[in-house]
C-alpha positions as CSV (number, residue, x, y, z in Angstrom):
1,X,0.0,0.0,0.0
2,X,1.5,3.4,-1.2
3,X,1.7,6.6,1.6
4,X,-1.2,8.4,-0.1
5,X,-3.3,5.4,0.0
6,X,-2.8,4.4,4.0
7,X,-3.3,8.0,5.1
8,X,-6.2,8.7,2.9
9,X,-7.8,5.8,5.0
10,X,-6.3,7.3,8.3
11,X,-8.0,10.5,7.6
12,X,-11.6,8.8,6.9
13,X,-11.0,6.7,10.2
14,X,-10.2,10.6,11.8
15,X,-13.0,12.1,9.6
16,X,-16.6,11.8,11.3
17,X,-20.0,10.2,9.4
18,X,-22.8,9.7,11.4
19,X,-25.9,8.5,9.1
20,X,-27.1,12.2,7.5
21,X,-24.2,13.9,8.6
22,X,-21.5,12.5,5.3
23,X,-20.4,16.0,4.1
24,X,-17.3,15.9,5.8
25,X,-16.1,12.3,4.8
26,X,-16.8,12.9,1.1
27,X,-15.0,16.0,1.1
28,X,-12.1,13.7,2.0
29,X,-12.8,10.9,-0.5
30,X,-13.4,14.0,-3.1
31,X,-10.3,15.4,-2.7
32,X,-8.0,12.0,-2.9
33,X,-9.9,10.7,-5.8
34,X,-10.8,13.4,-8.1
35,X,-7.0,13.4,-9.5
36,X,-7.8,9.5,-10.9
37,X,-11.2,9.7,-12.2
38,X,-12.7,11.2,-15.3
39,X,-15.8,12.4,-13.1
40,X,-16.3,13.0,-9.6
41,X,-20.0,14.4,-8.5
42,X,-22.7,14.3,-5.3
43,X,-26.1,13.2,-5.9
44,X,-29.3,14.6,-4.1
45,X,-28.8,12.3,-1.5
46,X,-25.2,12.6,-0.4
47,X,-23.5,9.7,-2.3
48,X,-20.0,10.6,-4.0
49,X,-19.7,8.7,-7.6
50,X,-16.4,8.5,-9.2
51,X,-16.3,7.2,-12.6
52,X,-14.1,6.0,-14.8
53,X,-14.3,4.2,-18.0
54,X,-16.1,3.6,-21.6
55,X,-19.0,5.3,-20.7
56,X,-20.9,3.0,-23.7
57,X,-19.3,0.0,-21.5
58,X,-21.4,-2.3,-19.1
59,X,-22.0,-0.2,-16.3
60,X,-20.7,-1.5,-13.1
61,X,-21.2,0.0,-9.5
62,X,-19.0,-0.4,-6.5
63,X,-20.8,0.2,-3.1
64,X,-18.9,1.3,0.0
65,X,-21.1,2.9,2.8
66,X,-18.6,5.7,4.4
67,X,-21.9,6.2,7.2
68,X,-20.9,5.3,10.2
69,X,-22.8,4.5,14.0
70,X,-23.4,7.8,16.0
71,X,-25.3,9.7,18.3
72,X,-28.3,12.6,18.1
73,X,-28.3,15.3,20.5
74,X,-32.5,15.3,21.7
75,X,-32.1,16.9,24.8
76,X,-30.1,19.0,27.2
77,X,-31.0,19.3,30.7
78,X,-31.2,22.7,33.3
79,X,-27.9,21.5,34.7
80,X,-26.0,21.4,31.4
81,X,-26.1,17.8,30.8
82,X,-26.7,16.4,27.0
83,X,-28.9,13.2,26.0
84,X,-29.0,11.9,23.1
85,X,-30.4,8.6,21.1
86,X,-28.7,6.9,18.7
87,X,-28.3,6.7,15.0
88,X,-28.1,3.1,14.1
89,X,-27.7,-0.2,16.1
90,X,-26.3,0.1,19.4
91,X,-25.3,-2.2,22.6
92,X,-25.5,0.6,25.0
93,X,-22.7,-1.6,26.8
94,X,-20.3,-0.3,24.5
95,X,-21.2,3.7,25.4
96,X,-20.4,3.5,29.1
97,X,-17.1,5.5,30.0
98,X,-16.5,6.5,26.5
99,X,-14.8,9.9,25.3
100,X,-17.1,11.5,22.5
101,X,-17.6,14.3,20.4
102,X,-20.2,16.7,19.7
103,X,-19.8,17.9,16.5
104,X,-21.6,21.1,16.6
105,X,-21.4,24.3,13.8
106,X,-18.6,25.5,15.5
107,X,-16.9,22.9,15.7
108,X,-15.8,19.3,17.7
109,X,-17.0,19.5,21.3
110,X,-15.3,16.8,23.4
111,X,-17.8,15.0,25.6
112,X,-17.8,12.3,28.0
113,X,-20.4,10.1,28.2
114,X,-21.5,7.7,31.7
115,X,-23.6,6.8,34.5
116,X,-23.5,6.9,38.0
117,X,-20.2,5.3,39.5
118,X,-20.6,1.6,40.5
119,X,-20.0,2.5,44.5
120,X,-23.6,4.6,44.4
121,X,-25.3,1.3,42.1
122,X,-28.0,-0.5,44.3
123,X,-27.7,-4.1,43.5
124,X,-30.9,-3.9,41.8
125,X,-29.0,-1.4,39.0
126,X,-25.6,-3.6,39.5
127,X,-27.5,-6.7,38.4
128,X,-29.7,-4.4,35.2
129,X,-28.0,-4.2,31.9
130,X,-27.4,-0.7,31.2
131,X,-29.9,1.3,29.0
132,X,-29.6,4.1,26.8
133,X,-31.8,6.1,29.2
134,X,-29.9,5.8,32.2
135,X,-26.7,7.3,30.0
136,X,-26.0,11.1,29.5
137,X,-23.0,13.2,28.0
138,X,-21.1,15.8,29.9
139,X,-19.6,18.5,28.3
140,X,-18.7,20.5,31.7
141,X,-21.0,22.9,30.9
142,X,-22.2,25.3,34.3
143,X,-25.7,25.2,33.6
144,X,-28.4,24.0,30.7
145,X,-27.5,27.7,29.7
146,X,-24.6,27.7,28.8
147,X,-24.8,24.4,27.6
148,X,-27.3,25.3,25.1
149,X,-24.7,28.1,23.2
150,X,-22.6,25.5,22.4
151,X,-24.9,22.7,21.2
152,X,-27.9,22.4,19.6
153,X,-31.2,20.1,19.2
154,X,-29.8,17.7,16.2
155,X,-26.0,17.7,16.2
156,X,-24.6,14.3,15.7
157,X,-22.2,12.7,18.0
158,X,-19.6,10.0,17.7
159,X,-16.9,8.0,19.4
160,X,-13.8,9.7,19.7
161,X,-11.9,9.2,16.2
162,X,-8.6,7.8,16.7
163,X,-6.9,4.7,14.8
164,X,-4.5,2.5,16.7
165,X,-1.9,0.3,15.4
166,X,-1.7,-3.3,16.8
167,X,0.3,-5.9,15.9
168,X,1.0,-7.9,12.7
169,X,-0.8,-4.7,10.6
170,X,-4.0,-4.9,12.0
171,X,-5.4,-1.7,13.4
172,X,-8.3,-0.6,16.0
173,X,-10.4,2.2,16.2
174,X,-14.7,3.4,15.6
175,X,-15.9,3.4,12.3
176,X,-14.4,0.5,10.6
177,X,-17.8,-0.2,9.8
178,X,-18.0,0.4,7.2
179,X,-14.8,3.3,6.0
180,X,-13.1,0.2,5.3
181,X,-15.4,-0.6,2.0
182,X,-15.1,3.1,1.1
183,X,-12.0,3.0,1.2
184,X,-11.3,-0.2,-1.4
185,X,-14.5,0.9,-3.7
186,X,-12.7,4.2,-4.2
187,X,-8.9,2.7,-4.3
188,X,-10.1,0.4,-6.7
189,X,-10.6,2.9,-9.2
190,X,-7.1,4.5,-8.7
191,X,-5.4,0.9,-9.2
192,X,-8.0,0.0,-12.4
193,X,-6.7,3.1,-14.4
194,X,-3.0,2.1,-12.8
195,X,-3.6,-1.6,-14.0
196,X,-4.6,-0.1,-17.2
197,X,-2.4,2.9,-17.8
198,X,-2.3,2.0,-21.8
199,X,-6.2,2.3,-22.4
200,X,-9.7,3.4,-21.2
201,X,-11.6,0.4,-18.9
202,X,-14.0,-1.0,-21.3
203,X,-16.4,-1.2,-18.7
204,X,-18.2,2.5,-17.1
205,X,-16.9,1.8,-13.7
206,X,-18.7,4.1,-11.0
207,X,-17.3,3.8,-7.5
208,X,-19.6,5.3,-5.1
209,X,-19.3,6.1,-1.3
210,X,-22.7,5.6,-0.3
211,X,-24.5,7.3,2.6
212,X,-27.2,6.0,5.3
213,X,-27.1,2.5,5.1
214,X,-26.8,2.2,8.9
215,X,-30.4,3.1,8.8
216,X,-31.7,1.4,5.9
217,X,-29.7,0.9,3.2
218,X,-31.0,4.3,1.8
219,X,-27.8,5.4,-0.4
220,X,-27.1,2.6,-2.2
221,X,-30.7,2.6,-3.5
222,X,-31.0,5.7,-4.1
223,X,-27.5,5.6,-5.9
224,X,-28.5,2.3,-8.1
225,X,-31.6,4.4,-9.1
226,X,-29.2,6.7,-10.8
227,X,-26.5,4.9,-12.6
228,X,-28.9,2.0,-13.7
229,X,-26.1,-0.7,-13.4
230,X,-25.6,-3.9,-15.1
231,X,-23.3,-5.6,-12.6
232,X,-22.7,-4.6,-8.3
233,X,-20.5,-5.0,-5.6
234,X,-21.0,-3.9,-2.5
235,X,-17.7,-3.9,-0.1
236,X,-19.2,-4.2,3.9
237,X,-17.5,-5.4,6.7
238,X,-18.5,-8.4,8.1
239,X,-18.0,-10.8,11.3
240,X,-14.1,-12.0,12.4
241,X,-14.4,-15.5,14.1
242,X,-11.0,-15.4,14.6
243,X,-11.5,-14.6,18.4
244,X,-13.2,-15.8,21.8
245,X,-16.4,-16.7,21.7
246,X,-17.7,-16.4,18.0
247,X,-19.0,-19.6,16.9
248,X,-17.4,-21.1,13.8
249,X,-20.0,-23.3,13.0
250,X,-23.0,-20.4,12.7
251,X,-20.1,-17.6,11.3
252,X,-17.4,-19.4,9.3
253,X,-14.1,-19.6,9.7
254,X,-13.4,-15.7,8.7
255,X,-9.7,-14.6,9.9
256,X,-8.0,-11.0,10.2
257,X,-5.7,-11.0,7.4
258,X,-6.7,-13.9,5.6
259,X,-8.0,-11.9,2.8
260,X,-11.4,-10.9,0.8
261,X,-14.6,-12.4,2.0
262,X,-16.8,-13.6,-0.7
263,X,-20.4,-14.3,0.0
264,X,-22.5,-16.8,-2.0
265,X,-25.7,-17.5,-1.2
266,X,-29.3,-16.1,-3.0
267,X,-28.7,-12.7,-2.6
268,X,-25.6,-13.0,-4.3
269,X,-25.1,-13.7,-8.5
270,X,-23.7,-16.7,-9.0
271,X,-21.5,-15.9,-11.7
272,X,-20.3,-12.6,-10.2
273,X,-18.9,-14.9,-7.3
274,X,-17.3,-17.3,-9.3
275,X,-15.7,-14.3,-11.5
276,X,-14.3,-13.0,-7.9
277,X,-12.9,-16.2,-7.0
278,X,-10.9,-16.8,-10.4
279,X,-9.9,-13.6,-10.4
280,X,-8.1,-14.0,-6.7
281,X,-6.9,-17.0,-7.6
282,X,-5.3,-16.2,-11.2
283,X,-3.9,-12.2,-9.4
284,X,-2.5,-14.9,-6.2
285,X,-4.8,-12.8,-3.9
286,X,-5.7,-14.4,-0.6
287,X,-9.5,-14.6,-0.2
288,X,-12.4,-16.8,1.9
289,X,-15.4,-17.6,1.2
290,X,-18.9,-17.3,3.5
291,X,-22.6,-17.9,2.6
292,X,-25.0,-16.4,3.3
293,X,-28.5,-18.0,3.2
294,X,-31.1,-15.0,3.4
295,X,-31.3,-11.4,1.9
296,X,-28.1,-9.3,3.3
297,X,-28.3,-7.2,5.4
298,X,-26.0,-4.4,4.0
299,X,-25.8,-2.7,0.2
300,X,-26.1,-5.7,-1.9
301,X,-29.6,-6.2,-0.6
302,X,-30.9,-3.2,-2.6
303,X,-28.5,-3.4,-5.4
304,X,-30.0,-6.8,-6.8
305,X,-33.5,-5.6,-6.2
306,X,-33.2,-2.6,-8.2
307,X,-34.7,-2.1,-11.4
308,X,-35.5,-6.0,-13.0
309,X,-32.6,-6.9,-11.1
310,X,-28.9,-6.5,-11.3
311,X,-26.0,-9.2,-11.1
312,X,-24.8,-8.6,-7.6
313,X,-21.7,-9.5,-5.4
314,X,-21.1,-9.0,-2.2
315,X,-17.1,-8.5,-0.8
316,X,-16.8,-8.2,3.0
317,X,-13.6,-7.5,5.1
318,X,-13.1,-9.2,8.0
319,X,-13.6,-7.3,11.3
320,X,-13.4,-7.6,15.6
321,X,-15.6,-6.5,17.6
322,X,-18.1,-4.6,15.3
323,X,-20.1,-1.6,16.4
324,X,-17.7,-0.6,19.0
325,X,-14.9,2.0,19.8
326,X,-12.3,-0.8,19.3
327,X,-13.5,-2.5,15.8
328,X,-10.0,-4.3,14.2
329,X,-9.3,-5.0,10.4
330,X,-6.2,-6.0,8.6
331,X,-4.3,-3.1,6.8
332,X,-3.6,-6.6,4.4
333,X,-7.4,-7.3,4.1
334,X,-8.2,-4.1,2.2
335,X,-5.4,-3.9,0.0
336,X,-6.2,-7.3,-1.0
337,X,-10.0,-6.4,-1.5
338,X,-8.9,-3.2,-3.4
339,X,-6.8,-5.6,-6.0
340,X,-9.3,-7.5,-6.3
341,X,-12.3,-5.3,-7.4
342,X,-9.5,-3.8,-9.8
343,X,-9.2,-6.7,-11.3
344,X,-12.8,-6.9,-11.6
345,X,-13.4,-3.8,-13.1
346,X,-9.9,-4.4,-15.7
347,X,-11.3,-7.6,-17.2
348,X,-15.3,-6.5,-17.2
349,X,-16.3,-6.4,-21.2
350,X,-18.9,-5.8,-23.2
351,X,-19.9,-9.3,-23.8
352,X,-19.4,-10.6,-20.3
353,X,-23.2,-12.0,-19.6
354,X,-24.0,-12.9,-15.9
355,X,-27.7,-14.3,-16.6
356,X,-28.3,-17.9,-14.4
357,X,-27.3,-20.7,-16.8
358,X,-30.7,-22.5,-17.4
C-alpha cells in the first residue's frame, strides 16, 4: 500500500460520518480521488460517484457505505447535561465511559459520556444491563445555559476518532464499519486506471461512497436508481471468528488478514462470485469464502433488487468486535479487497453476460 493510499484511510477513520451527517467524509474521498477519475459528483442524497471508463461500456457500480454508527443530541437538561439517542444499532454496553464528540457548527466539542459510578449502584442497577436512558453526556458545561450556546437540538455525536496500530498490521479504532469498504471501492478505481495505464476500462466503472445504510440501506438505493447498473459489488465489513467466543459453526471460519470475503448465497449472483474467485486466484490474492442463506443485510440487498434486477456480489472484510470504539481489520485485508475489485473492473467487457445458466 502506497503513503497516499494508508493515510487517505487514516483521515476517513479521523473524519466523522454519522448517518445524514456525510459532508465531511466525502469531502475527504473528493479530494483524494478526483485526481484518478474522469468524473467526480454528489447526488441529491449525499453519495459521491467517481467514474471512470467507456462510458458506452457495461455499467458497473462499487458500493462502500462511508456512514458510520453515532449519536443525536435530543435533549439538554437545566444542569448542562446532554442526551441523546442513537443513530443506528447500538449495545449501549459499549457507550459506558467512552470519550465523544459533539460535533456542533462551530466545531468538535469533546464529551464524555456515563452513568453513576458503580460505589452509588444499588444491587438492583448492579445486576440491570445498562440502557440508553440511564446514559447522559457531559460536556462540563455550568448550567443547561450555557450548555445550550454551544450545542444544539440535532447535532450528531460520535466516538472519539482515533486509529490504533496493533500488531502484525492490524489496526483498531470506531468506524471500521463500514470506511473500510469506502476506502477499497474508491482505491479500486485509482489501481484499475493504474492496471490499465495503456487504455480506457471497457467497462463505465462508478465507485460510489454511499451514505445512510446504517439506517436502511438508503444510499445505495437511491445511488443504483441513478447509474442504472448492469453488474454490483457492495464492499461491507463483516464478522471476524477469529477470536473468543464467536461460533465457527454459525459464522465461518473468517480470519483478520486472511484476505477478501466472498459471500454466496441467493442474494448474491452466482456468476459474479465465481468471477471474484478466479480472479483471486489467477492475481494470487488471498481470499475466503462465506454464505449467506437469506437477503443481506447491507448494500447488496438493494443493489440486486433494483430495477429488473442486477448481477450482484457481495465482498466483506473481516472485522473484531463490530459496532464498538475498538473495531479491528487488517491493513492486508483491504489492500487485497482493493486488488481484487480492480481486477474486476480491468477484465469487465462488453460481452461478459452474468444471466443464471438454465
Amino acid at each position: 500500500m502506497i503513503d497516499s493510499s494508508y493515510a487517505f484511510f487514516q483521515e476517513l477513520i479521523q473524519t466523522p460520518s454519522p448517518s445524514g451527517f456525510e459532508e465531511r467524509i466525502q469531502q475527504v474521498v473528493n479530494q483524494y480521488i478526483t485526481p484518478h477519475a474522469d468524473r467526480v459528483r454528489i447526488d441529491i442524497h449525499g453519495n459521491l460517484i467517481a467514474e471512470s471508463g467507456n462510458t458506452t461500456g457495461p455499467k458497473l457500480l462499487y458500493a462502500g457505505h462511508c456512514d458510520q454508527i453515532g449519536m443525536l443530541v435530543s435533549h439538554i437538561d437545566e444542569f448542562g447535561f446532554v442526551y441523546a439517542q442513537t443513530i443506528g444499532g447500538w449495545d449501549p454496553q459499549q457507550l459506558v465511559g467512552q470519550s465523544m464528540t459533539i460535533w456542533t457548527e462551530d466545531g468538535p466539542l469533546p464529551a464524555v459520556i456515563s452513568r453513576k459510578p458503580i460505589h452509588l449502584l444499588t444491587p438492583d442497577e448492579r445486576n440491570k444491563v445498562v440502557k440508553l436512558t440511564d446514559l447522559w453526556l457531559d460536556i462540563g458545561a455550568a448550567d443547561g445555559a450555557e450548555a445550550r450556546k454551544q450545542v444544539q437540538i440535532g447535532d450528531p455525536i460520535t466516538l472519539n476518532l482515533e486509529m490504533r496500530p496493533l500488531l502484525n498490521n492490524i489496526v483498531s479504532g470506531p468506524g471500521m464499519d463500514n470506511k473500510t469498504g469506502t476506502w477499497t471501492v474508491i482505491e479500486a478505481l485509482r489501481r484499475a486506471k493504474e492496471i490499465n495505464a495503456s487504455k480506457a476500462l471497457d467497462c463505465h466503472l462508478n465507485s460510489v461512497s454511499t451514505v445512510q445504510e446504517e439506517i436502511g440501506l438508503r444510499g445505495a438505493k437511491t445511488a443504483a436508481g441513478g447509474i442504472q447498473p448492469d453488474v454490483a459489488i457492495a464492499v461491507d465489513v463483516t464478522h471476524a471468528s477469529d477470536c473468543p467466543t464467536i461460533d465457527k459453526n454459525t459464522q465461518g471460519d473468517i480470519r483478520l488478514g486472511g484476505g477478501p470475503v466472498i459471500f454466496r448465497g441467493p442474494n448474491i449472483n452466482h456468476k459474479v462470485a465465481r468471477r471474484l474467485i478466479d480472479l483471486a486466484e489467477h492475481n494470487d490474492i488471498p481470499y475466503q469464502v462465506a454464505a449467506i442463506g437469506r437477503a443481506t443485510p447491507n448494500d447488496a440487498n438493494v443493489l440486486q433488487l433494483h430495477g429488473a434486477g442486477v448481477a450482484t456480489g457481495l465482498v466483506a472484510v473481516p472485522n473484531r468486535y463490530m459496532h464498538s470504539a475498538v473495531e479491528a481489520i487488517s491493513m492486508d485485508d483491504i489492500d487485497h479487497v482493493a486488488q481484487l475489485l480492480a481486477h474486476f473492473a480491468v477484465a469487465l467487457k462488453a460481452d461478459d453476460d452474468f444471466t443464471p445458466s438454465v
